[in-house]
VOBA-1610 file (N, C-alpha, C; in pm, whole numbers, padded with zeros to 5 digits, always signed):
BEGIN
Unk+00221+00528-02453Unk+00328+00515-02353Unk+00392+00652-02331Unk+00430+00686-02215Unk+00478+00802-02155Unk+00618+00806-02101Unk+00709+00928-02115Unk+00803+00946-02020Unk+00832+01016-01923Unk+00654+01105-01954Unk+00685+01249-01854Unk+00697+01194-01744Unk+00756+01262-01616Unk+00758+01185-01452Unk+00665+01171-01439Unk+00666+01048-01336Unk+00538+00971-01261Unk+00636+01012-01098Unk+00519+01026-01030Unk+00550+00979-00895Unk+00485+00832-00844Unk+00571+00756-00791Unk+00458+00635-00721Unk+00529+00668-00537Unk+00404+00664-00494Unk+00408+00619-00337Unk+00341+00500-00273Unk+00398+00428-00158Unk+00369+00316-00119Unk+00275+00411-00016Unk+00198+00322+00022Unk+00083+00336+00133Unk+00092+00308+00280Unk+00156+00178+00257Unk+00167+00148+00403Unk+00277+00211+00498Unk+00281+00314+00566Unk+00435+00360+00642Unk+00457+00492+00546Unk+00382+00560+00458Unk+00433+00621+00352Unk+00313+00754+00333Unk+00186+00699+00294Unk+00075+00745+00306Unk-00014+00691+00430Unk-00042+00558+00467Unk-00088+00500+00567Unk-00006+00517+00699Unk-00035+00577+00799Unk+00012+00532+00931Unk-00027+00462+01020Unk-00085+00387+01008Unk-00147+00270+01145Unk-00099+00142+01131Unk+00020+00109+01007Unk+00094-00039+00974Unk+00152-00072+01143Unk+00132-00220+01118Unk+00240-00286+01229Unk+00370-00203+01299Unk+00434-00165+01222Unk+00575-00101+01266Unk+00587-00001+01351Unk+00415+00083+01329Unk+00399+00219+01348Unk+00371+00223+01491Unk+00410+00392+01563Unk+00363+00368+01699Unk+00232+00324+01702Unk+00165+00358+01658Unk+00025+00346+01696Unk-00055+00241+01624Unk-00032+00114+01607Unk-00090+00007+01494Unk-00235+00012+01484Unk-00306-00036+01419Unk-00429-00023+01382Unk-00471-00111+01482Unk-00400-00228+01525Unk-00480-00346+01571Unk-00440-00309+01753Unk-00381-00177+01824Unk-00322-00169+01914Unk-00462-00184+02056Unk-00607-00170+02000Unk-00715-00227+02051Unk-00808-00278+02047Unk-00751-00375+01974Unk-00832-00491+01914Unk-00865-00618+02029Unk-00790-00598+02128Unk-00845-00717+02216Unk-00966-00636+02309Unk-00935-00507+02303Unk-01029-00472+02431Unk-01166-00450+02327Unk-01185-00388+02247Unk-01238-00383+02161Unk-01350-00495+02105Unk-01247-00582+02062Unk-01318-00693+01987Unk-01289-00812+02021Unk-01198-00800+02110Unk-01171-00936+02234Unk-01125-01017+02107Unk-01032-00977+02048Unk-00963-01081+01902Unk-00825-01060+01959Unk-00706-01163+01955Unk-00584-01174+01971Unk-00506-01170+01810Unk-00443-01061+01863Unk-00348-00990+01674Unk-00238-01082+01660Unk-00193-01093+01779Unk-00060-01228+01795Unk-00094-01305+01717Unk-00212-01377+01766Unk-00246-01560+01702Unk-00314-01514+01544Unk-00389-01439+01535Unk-00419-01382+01418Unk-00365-01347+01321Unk-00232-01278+01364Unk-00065-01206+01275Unk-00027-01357+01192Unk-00016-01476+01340Unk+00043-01568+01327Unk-00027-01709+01270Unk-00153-01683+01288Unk-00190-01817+01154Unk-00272-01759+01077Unk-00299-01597+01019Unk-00316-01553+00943Unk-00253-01502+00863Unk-00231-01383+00898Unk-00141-01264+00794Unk-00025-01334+00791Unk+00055-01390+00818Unk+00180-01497+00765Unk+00166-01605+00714Unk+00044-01578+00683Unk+00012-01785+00627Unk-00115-01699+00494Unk-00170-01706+00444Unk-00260-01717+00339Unk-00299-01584+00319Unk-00294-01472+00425Unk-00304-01349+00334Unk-00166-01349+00260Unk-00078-01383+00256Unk+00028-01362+00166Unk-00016-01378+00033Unk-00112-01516-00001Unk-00197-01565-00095Unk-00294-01430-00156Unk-00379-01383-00047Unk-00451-01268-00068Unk-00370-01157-00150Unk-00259-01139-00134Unk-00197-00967-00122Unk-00155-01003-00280Unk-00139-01145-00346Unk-00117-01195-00477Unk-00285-01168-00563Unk-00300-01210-00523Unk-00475-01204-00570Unk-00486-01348-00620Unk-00441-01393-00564Unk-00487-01581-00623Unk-00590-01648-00517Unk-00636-01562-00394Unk-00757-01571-00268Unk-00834-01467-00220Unk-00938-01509-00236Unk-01055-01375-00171Unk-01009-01350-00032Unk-00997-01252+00031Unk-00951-01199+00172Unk-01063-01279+00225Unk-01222-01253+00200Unk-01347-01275+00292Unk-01319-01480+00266Unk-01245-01521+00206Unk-01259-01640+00184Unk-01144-01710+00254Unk-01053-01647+00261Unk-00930-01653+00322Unk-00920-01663+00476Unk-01009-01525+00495Unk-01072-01524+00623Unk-01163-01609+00712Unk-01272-01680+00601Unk-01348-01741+00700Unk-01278-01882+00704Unk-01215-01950+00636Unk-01146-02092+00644Unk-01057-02055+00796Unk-01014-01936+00782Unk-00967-01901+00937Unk-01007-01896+01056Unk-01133-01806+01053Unk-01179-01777+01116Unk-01310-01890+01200Unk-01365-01990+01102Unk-01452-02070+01109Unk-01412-02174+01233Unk-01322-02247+01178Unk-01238-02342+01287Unk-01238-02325+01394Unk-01191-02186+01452Unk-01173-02144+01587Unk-01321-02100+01667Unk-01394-02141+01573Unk-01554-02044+01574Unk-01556-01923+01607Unk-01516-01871+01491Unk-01512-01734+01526Unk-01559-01672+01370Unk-01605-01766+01318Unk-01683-01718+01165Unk-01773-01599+01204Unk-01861-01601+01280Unk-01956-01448+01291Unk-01884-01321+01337Unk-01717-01347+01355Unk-01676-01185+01387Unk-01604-01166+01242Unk-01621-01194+01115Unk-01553-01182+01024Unk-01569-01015+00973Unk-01694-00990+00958Unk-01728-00894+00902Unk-01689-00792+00991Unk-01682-00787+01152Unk-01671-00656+01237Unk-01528-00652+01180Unk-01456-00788+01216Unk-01298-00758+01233Unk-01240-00720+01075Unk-01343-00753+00975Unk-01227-00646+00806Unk-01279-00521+00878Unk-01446-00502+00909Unk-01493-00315+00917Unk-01400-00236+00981Unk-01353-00314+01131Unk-01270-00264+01226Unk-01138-00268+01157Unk-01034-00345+01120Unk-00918-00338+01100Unk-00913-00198+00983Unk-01014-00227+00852Unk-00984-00094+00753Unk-01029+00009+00818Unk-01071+00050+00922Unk-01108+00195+00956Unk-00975+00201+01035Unk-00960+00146+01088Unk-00846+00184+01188Unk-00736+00185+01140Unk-00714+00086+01018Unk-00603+00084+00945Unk-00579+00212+00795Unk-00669+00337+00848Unk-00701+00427+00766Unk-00647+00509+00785Unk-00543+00562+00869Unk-00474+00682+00911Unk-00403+00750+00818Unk-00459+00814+00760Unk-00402+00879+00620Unk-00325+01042+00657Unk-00183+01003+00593Unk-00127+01147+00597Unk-00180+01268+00509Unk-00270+01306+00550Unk-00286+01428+00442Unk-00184+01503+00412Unk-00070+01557+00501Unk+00058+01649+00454Unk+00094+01557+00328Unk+00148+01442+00284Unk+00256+01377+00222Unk+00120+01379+00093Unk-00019+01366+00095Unk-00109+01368-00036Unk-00098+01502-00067Unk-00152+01619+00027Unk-00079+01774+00019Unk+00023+01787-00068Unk+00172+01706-00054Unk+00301+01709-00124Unk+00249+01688-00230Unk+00240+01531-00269Unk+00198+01494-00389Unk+00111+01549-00467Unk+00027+01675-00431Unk-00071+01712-00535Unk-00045+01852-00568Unk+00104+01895-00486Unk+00124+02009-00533Unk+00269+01991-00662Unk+00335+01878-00620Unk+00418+01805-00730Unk+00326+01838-00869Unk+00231+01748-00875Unk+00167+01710-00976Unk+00086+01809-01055Unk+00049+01961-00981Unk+00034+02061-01025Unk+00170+02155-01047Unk+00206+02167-00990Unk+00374+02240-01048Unk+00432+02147-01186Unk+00448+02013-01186Unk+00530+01944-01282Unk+00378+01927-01380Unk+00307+01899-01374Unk+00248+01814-01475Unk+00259+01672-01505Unk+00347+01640-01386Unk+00332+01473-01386Unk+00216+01366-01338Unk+00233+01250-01361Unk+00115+01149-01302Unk+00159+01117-01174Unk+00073+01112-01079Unk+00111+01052-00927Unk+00024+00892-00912Unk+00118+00827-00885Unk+00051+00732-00855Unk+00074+00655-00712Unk-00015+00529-00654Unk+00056+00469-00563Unk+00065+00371-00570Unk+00160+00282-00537Unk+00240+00125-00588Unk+00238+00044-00461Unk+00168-00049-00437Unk+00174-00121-00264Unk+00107-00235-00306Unk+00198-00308-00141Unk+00140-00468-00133Unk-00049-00437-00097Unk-00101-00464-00153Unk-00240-00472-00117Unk-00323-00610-00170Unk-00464-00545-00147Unk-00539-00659-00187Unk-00700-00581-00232Unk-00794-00647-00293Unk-00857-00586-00363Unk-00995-00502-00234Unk-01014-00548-00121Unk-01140-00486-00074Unk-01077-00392-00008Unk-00908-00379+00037Unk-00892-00283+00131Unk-00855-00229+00021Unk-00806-00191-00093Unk-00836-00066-00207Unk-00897-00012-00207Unk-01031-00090-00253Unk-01165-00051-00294Unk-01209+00081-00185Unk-01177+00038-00037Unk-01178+00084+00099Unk-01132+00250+00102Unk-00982+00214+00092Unk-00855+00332+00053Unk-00900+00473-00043Unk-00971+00371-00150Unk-01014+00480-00256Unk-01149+00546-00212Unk-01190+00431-00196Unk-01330+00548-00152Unk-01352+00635-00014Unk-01364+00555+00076Unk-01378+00596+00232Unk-01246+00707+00270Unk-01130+00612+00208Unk-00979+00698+00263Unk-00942+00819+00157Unk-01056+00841+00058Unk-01015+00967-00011Unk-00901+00924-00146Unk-00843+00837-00165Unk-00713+00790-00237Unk-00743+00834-00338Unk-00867+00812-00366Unk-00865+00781-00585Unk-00832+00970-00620Unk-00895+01039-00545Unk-00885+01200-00552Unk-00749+01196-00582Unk-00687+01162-00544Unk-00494+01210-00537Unk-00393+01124-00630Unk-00482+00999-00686Unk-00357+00948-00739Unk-00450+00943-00905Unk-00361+00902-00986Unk-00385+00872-01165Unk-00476+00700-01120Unk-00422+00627-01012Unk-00443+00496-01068Unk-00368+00446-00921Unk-00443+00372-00834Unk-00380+00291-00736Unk-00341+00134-00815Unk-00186+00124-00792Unk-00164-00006-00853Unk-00125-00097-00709Unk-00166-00243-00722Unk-00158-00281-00654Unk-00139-00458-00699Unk-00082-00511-00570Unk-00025-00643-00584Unk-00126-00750-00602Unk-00213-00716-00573Unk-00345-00836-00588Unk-00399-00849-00727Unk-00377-00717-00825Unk-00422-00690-00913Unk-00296-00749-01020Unk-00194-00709-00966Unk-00088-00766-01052Unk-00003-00886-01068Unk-00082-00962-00964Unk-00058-01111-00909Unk+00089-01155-00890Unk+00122-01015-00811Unk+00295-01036-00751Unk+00301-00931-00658Unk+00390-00960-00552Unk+00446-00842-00441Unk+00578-00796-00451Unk+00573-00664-00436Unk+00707-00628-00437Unk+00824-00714-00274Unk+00922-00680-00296Unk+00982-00669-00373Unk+00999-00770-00472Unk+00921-00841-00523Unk+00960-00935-00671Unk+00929-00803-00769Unk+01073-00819-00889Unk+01097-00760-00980Unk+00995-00763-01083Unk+00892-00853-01080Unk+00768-00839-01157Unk+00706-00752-01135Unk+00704-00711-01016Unk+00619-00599-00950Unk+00622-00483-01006Unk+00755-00476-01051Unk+00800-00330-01117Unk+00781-00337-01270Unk+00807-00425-01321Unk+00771-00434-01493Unk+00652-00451-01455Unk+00546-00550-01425Unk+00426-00489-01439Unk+00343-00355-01387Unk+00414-00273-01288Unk+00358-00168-01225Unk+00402-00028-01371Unk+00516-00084-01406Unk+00596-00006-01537Unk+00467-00003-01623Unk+00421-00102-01639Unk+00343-00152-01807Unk+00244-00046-01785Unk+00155-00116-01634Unk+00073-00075-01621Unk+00036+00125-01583Unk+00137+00183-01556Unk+00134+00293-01573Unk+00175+00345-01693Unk+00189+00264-01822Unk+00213+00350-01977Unk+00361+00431-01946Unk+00445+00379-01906Unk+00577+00424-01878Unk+00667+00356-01946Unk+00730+00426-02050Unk+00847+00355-02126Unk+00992+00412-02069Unk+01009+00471-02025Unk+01159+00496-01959Unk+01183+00467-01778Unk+01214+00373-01757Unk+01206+00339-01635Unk+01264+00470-01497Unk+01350+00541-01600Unk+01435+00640-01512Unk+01316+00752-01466Unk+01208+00784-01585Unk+01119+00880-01535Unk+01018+00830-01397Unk+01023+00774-01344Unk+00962+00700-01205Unk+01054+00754-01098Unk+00953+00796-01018Unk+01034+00814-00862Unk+00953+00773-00795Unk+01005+00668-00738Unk+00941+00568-00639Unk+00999+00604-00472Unk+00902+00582-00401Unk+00877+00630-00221Unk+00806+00509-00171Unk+00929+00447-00059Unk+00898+00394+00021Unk+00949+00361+00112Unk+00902+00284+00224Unk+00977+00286+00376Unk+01073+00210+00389Unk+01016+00091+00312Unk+01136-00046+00311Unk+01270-00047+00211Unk+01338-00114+00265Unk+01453-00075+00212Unk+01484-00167+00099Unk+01417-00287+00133Unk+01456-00399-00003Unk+01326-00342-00096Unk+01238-00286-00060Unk+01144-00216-00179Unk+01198-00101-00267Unk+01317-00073-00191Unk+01355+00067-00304Unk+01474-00022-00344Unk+01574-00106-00290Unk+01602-00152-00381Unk+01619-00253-00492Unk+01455-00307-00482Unk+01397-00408-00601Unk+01395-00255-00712Unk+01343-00196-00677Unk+01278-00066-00757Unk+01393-00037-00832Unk+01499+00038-00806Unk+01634+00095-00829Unk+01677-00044-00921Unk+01669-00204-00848Unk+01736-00272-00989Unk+01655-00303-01067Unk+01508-00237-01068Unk+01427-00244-01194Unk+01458-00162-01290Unk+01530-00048-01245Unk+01560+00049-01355Unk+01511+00244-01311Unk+01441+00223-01172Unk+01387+00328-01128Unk+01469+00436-01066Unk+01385+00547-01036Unk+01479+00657-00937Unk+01391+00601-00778Unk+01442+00571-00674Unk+01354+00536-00561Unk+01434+00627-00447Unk+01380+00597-00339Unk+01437+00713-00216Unk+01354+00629-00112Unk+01455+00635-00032Unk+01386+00546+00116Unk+01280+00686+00188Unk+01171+00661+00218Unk+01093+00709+00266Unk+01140+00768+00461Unk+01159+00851+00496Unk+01240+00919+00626Unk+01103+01019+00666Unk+00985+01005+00604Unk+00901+01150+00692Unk+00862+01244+00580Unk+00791+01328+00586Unk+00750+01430+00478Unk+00846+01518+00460Unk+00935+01560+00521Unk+01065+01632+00530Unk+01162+01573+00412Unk+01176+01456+00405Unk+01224+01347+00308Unk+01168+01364+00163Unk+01047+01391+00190Unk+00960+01360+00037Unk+00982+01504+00021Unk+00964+01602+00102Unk+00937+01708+00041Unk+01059+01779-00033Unk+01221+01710+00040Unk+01318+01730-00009Unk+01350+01677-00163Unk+01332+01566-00149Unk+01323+01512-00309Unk+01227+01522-00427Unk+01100+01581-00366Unk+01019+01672-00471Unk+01079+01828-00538Unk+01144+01872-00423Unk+01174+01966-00473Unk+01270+01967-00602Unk+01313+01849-00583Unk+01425+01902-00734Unk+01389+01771-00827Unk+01295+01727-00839Unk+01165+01628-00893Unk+01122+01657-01015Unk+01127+01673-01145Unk+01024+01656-01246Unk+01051+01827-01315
//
């Protein structure tokens, strides 16, 4: 168990830019594209049983086709994960840049802490470059809870070999995520832009 600083960063809005919120969403041509509606999809999918997924108590591809089947639309399963994780790949290199010059100046562990699920990891790390930059992607599927539940953080704690909760500086966009984090015991900072991170690295570790 460790106390030297850890950094954790969230992915989505943080490292990832193509989330829902963002100008530019991943799914912003998906109808012309793949003639799939994100509305009805958002809405009796991703609000209904990927929630299940992002726990890890359901296979996404299993999750997906009980979805997808009904409407007959079982044979676009495979374009629409290929399509959504590429597009949903927009990776900030400046803010991994930050983080890997942190981690060479301090000697700390960087890690990243997010709602996920296990194939778009798998995805992240390999294709999106991730595993290069962090100690260990932790994630909610793996830890069979989402932030903000306070489990999230004792097990994201455990699981990074961290015995002092204060040595953690946690980054992210949402605001009830930094402060689940903060009443776990953490240092967190609402995520504002690389300008943001780069300010609070500086006097970091």
């Amino acid at each position: 168990m460790s106390s030297s600083p850890v950094l954790a960063l969230d992915i989505d809005g943080v490292i990832s830019l193509a989330q829902p919120e963002s100008a530019h969403p991943w799914y912003a041509t998906l109808k012309a594209d793949l003639d799939l509606d994100y509305k009805a999809i958002q809405q009796g999918f991703f609000r209904r049983d990927f929630l299940e997924v992002l726990r890890g108590r359901l296979d996404l591809y299993v999750a997906l086709q009980e979805y997808l089947v009904p409407l007959g639309l079982g044979d676009r399963m495979e374009a629409f994960v290929a399509y959504w994780f590429e597009k949903d790949c927009v990776i900030d290199r400046a803010v991994l840049a930050q983080a890997d010059a942190w981690r060479q100046r301090t000697g700390g562990r960087c890690f990243a802490a997010s709602n996920q699920e296990h194939h778009r990891v798998a995805y992240l790390r390999e294709q999106g470059g991730l595993g290069a930059h962090f100690d260990e992607i932790i994630y909610s599927a793996a830890l069979g809870v989402c932030k903000p539940e306070r489990v999230f953080y004792t097990n994201a704690q455990a699981r990074m070999g961290v015995t002092v909760a204060q040595s953690i500086l946690f980054v992210d966009d949402k605001a009830e995520n930094v402060d689940a984090a903060r009443a776990a015991g953490w240092r967190a900072m609402l995520y504002r832009g690389p300008e943001s991170l780069a300010k609070a690295l500086a006097g970091w570790g």
